[in-house]
The first five atom37 places (N, CA, C, CB, O) and aatype in JSON, in Angstrom:
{
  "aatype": [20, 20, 20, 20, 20, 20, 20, 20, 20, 20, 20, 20, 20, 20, 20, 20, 20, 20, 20, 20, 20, 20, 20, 20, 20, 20, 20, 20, 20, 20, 20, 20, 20, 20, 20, 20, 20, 20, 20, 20, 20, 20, 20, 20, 20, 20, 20, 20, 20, 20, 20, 20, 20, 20, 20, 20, 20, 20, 20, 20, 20, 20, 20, 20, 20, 20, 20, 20, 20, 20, 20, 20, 20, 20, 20],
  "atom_mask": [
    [1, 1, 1, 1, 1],
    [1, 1, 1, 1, 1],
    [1, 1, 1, 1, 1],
    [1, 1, 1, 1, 1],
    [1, 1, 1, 1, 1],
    [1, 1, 1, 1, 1],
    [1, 1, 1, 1, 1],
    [1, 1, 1, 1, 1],
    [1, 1, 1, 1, 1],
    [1, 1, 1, 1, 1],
    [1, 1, 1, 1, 1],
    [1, 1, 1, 1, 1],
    [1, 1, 1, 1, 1],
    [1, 1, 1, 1, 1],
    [1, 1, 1, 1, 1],
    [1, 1, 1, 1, 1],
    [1, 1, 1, 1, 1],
    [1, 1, 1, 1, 1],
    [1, 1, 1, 1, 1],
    [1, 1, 1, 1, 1],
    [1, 1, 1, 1, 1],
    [1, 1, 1, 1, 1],
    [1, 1, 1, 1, 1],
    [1, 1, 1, 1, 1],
    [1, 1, 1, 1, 1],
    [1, 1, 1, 1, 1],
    [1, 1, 1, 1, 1],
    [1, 1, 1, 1, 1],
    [1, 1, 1, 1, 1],
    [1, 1, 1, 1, 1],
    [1, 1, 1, 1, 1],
    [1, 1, 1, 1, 1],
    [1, 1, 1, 1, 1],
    [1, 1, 1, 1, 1],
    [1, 1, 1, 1, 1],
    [1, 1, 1, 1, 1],
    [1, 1, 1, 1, 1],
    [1, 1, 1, 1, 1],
    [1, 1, 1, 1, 1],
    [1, 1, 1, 1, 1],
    [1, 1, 1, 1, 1],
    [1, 1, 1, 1, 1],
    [1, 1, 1, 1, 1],
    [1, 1, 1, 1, 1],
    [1, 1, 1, 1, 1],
    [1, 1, 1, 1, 1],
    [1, 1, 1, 1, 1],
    [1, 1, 1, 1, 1],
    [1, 1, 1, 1, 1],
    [1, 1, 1, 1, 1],
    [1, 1, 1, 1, 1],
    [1, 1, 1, 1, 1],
    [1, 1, 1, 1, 1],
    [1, 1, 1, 1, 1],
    [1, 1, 1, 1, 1],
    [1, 1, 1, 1, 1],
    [1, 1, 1, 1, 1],
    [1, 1, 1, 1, 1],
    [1, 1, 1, 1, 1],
    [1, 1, 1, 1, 1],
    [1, 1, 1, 1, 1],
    [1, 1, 1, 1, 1],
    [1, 1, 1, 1, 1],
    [1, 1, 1, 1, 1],
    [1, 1, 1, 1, 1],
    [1, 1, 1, 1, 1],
    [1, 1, 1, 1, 1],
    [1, 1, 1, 1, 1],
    [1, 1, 1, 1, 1],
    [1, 1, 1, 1, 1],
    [1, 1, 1, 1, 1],
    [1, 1, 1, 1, 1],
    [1, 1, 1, 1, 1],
    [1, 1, 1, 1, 1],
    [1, 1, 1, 1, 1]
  ],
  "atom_positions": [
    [[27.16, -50.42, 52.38], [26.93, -49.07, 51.9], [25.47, -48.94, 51.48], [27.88, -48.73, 50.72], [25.0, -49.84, 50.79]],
    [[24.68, -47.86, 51.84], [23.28, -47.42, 51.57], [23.16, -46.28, 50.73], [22.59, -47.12, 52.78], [23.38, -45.13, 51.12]],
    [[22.81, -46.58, 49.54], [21.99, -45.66, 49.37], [20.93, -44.26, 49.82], [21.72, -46.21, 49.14], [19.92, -44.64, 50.39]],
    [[21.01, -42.97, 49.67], [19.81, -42.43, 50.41], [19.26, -41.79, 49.41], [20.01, -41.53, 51.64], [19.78, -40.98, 48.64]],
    [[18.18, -42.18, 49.45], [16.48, -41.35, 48.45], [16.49, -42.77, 47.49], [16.8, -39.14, 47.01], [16.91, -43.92, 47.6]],
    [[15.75, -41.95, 46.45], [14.9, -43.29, 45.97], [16.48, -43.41, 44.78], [12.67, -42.95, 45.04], [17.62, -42.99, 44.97]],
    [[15.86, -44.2, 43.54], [17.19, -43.95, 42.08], [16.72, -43.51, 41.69], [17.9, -44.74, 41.06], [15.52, -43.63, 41.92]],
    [[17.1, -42.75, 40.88], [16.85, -41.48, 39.93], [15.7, -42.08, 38.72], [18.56, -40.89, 39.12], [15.92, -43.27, 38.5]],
    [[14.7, -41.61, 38.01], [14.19, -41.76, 37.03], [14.77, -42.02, 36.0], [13.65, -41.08, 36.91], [15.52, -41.1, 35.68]],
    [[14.77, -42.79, 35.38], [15.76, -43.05, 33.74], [14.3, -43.16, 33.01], [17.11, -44.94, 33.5], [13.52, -44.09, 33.18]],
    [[14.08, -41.95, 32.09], [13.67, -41.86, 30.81], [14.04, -42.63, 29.73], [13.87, -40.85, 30.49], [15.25, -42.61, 29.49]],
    [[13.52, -43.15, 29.18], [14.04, -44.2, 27.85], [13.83, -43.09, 26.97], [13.05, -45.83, 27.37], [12.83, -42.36, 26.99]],
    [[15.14, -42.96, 25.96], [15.18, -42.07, 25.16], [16.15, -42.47, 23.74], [15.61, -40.93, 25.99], [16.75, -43.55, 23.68]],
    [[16.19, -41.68, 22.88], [16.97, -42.32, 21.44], [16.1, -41.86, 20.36], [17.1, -44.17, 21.33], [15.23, -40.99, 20.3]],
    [[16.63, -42.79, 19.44], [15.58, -42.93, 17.88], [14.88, -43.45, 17.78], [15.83, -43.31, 16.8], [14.86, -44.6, 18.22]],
    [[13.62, -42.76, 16.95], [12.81, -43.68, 16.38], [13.38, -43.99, 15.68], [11.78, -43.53, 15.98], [14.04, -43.28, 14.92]],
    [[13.28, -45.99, 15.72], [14.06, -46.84, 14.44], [12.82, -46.46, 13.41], [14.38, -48.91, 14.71], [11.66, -46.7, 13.76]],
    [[13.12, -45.84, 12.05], [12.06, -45.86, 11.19], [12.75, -46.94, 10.21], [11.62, -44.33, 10.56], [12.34, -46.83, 9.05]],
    [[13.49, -47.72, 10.37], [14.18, -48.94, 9.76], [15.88, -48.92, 9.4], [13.38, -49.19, 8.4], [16.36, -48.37, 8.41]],
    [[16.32, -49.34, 9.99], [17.81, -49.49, 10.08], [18.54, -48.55, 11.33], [18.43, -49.06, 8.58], [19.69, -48.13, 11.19]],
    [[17.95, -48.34, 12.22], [18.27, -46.86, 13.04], [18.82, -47.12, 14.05], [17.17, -45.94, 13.47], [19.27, -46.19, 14.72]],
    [[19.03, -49.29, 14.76], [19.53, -49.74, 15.9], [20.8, -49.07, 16.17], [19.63, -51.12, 15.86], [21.03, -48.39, 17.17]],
    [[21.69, -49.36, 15.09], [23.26, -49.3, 15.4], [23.32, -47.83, 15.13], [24.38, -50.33, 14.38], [24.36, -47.39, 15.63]],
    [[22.67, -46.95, 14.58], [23.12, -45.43, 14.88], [22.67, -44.96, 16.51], [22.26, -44.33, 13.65], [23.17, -44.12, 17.26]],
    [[21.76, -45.68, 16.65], [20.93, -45.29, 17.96], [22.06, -45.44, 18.95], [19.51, -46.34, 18.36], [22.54, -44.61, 19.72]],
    [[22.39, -46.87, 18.7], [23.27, -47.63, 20.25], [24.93, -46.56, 19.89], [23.68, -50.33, 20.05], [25.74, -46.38, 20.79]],
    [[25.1, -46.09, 18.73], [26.77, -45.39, 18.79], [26.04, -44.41, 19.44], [27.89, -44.85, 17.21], [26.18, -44.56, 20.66]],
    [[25.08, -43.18, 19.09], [24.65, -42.04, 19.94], [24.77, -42.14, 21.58], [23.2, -41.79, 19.59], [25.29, -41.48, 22.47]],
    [[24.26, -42.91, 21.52], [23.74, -43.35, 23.39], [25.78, -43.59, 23.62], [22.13, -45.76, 23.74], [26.32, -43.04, 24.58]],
    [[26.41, -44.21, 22.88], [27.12, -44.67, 23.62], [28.78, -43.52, 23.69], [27.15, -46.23, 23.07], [29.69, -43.27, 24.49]],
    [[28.27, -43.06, 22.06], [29.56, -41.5, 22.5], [28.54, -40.48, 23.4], [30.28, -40.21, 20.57], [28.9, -39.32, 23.24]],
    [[27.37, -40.6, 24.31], [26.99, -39.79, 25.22], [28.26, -39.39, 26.3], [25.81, -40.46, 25.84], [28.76, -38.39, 26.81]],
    [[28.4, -40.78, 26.27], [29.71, -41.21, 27.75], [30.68, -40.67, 27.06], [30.22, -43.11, 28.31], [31.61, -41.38, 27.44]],
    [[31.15, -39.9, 26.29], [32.6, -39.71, 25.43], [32.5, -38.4, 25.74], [32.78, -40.1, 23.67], [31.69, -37.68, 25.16]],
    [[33.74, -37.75, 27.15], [33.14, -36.18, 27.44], [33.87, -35.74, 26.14], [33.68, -35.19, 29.13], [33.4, -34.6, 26.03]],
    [[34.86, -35.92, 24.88], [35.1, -34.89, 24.13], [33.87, -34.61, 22.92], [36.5, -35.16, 23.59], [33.44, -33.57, 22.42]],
    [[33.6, -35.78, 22.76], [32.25, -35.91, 22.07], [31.18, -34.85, 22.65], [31.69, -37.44, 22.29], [30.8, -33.92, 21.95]],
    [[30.82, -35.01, 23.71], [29.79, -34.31, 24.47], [30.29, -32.74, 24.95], [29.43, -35.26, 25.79], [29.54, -32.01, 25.59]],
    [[31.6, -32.36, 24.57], [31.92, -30.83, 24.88], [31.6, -30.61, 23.71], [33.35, -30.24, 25.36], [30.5, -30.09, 23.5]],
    [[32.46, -30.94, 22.62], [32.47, -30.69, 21.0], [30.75, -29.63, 21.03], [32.4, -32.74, 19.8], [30.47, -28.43, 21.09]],
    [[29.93, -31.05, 20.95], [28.84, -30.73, 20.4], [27.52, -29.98, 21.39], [28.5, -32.01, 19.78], [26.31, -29.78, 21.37]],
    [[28.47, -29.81, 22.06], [27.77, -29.17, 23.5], [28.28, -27.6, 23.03], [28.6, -29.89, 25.41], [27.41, -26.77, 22.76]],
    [[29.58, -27.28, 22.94], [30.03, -25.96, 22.52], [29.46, -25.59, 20.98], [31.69, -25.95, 22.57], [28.82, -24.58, 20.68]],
    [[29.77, -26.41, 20.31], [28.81, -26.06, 19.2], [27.81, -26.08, 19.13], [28.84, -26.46, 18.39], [27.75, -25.73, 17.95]],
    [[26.78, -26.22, 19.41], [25.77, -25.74, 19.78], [25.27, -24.07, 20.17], [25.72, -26.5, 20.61], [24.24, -23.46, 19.88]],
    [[26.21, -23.74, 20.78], [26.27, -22.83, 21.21], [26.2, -21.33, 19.9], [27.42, -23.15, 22.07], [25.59, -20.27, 20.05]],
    [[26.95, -21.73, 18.84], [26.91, -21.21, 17.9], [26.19, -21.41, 16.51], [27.8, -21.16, 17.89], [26.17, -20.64, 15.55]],
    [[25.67, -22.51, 16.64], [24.42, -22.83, 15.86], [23.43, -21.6, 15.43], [23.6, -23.82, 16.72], [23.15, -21.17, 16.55]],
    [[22.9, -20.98, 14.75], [21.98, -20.25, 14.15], [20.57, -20.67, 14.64], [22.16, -20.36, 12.72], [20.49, -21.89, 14.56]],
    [[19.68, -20.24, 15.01], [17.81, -20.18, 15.77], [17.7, -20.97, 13.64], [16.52, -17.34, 16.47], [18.23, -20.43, 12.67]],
    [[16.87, -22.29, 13.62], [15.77, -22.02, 12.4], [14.52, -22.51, 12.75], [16.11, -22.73, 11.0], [14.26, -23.1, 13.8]],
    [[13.68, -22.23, 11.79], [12.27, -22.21, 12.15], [12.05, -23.73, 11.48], [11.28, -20.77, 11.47], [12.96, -24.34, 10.92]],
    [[11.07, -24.1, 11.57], [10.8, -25.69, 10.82], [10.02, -25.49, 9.71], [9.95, -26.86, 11.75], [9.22, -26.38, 9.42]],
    [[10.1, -24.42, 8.96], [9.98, -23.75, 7.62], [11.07, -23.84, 7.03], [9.61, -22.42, 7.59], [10.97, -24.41, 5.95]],
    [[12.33, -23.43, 7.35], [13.41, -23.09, 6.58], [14.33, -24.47, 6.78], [14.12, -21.61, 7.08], [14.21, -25.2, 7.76]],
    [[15.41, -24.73, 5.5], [16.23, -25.31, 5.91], [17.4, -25.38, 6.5], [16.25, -25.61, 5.46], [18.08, -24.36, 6.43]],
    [[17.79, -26.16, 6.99], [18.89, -25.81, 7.88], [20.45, -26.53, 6.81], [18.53, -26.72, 9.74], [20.49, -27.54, 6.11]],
    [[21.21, -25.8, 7.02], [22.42, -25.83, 6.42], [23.14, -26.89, 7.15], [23.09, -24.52, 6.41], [24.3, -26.8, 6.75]],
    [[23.06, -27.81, 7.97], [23.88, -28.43, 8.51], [22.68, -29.02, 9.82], [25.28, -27.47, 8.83], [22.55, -28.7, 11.01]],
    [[22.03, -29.88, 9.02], [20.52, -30.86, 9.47], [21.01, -31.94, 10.96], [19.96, -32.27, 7.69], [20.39, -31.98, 12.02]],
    [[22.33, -32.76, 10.59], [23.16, -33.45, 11.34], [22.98, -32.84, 12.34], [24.4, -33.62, 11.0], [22.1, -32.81, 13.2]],
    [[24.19, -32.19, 12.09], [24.87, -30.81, 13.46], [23.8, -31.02, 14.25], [25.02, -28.75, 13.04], [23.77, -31.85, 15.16]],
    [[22.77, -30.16, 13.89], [21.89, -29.58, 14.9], [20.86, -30.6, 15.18], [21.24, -28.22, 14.45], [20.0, -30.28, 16.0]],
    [[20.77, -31.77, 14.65], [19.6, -32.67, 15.17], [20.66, -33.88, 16.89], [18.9, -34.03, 13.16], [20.27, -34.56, 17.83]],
    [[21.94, -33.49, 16.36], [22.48, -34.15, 17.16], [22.81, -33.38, 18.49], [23.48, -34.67, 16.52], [22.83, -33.98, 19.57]],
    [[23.13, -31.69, 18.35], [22.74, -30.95, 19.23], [21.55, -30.84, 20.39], [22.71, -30.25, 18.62], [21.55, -30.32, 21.51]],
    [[20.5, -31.6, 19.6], [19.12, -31.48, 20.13], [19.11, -32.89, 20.97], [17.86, -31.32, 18.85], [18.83, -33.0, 22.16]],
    [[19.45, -33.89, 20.11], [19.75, -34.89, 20.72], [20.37, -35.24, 22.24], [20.33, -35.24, 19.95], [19.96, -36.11, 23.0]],
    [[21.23, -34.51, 22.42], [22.45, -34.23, 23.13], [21.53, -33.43, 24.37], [23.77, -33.25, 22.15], [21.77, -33.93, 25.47]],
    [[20.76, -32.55, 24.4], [20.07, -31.5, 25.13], [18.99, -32.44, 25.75], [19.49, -30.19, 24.17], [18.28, -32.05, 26.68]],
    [[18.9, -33.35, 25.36], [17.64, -34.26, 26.05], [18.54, -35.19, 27.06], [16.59, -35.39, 24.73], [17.93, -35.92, 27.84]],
    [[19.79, -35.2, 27.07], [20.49, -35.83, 28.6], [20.98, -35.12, 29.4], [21.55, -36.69, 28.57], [21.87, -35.54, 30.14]],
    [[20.53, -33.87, 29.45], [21.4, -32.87, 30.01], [20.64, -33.28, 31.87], [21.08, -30.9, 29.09], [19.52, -33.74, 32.07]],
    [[21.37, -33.04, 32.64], [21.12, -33.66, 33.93], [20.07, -33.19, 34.29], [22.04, -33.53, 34.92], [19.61, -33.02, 33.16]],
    [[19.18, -32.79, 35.04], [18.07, -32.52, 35.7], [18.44, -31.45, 36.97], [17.46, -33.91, 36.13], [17.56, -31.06, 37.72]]
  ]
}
């Protein structure tokens, strides 16, 4: 079996470890592969509120993991 075209680019992507950040990093990356995980926070998202990086956000998690989530979205 052959392959046709080149393999796809894989971006290295995740956390900056700013110290202790391995094992949150490697669960993120690894409920990527978890489609209820990845609808959940894929649909929520959806209803998330616009904030500016002035204001705070009511739910910092949520939406940093939202963002998170938006950087594997397929190409």
């Amino acid at each position: 079996m052959s392959l046709a075209g080149p393999p796809p680019l894989i971006r290295p992507r995740g956390l900056v470890n700013l110290g202790n950040m391995c094992f949150a990093n490697a669960v993120l990356q690894l409920l990527l592969y978890c489609p209820p995980f990845w609808k959940f926070y894929s649909e929520l998202g959806k209803y998330l509120p616009e904030h500016s990086e002035d204001t705070a956000s009511p739910t910092p998690l949520v939406e940093a993991t939202v963002r998170f989530l938006k950087e594997f979205v397929p190409e």
